[in-house]
N, C-alpha and C positions, 0 to 999 in steps of 0.2 A: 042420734039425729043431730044432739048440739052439738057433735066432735067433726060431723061430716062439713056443717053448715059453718065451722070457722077455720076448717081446712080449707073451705071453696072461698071464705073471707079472704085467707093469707095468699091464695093462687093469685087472687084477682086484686089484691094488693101489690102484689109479685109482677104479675103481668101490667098494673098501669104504672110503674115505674120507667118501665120502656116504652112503652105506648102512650106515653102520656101528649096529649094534647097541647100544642103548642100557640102562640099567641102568633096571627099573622101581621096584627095592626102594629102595638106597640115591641118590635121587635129586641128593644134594648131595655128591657123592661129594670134592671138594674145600674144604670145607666153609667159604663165602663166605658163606653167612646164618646162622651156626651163632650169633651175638650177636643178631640184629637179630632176629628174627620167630617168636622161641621168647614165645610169652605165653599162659599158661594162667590159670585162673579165680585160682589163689589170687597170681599176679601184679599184678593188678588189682583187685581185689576179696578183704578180708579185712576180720575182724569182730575190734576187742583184747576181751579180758578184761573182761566184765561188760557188753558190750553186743551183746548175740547174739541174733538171730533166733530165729524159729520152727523148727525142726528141717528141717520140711517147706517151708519157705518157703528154706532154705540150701542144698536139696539139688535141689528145682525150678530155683532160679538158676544154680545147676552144672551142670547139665541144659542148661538154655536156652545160658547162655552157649559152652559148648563146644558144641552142637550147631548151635545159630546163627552161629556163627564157622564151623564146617564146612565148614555150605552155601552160606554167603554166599562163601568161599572159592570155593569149587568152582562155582558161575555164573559169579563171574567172572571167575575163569579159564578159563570154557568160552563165555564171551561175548567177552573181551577177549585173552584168550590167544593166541590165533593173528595177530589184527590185529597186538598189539605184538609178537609174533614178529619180523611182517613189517617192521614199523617198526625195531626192533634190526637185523633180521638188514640191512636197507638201509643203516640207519646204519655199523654195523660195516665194511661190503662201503666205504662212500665214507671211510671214515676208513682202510684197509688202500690202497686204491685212491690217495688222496693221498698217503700215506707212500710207497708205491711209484713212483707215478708221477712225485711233484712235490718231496716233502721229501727224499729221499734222494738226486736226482740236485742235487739245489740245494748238499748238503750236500757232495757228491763235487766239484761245480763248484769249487765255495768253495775247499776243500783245495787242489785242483791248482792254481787263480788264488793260493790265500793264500801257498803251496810257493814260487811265481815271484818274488812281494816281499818273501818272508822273504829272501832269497839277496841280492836288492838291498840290502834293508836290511842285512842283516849289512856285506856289500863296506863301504856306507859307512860303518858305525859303525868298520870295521876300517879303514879308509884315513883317515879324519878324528880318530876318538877315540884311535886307538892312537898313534900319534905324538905327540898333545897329550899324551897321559897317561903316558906315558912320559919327554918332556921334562919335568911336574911332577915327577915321582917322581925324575929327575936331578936336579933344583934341592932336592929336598926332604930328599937325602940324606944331605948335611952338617949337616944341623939336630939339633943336640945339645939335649934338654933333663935340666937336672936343678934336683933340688929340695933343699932345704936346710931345716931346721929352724931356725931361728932361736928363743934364746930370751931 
């Protein structure tokens, strides 16, 4: 009964992974566009001191502009929005897909092949350099210097 009741745990773990419930308010909930795509009227469009518009002419353009951004938004992303969904979510899926598949077994290869000629290498830097460098360091040790002031 406890094997049945944490296979139905892991389904339904399984299953809200894809199903999972998304936020409709705070849509950028990790907040990745919070620089880029903040543009409102007085962003783009402003009038200095002594050269100003008709009242009504400043307040139609405020109008138009945020309302025409809206909508123009909202087509399309309700024309193009799902295609480049599909287009990301493909992209994403072959780039997870090769990392998986191709770059980290490559990466795993490497290590265990690099592991087998580090070992060689060491042996011989240790069988050929340490004896050379060591007879240096014997010849090198009677070497007295000093210095004198002369004046």
């Amino acid at each position: 009964m406890a094997e049945e009741h944490s296979q139905l745990e892991e389904r339904i773990i399984i299953k809200d992974q894809h199903t999972k419930e998304i936020d409709l308010v705070n849509r950028d909930p990790k907040h990745i566009n919070e620089d880029v795509v903040k543009v409102d009227f007085e962003d783009v469009i402003a009038e200095p001191v002594g050269t100003y518009s008709f009242d009504g002419v400043w307040k139609t353009s405020y109008t138009t502009f945020t309302v025409s951004k809206y909508w123009c938004y909202r087509l399309l992303s309700a024309l193009l929005g799902i295609p480049l969904a599909v287009v990301w979510g493909f992209l994403f899926a072959l780039i997870s897909f090769c990392h998986i598949w191709a770059v980290v077994p490559c990466i795993k290869s490497y290590l265990i092949e690099i592991q087998c000629v580090s070992r060689i290498y060491s042996l011989c830097i240790h069988t050929f350099c340490d004896p050379l460098f060591e007879a240096l360091s014997k010849i090198c040790t009677n070497i007295r210097v000093a210095v004198r002031k002369e004046i």
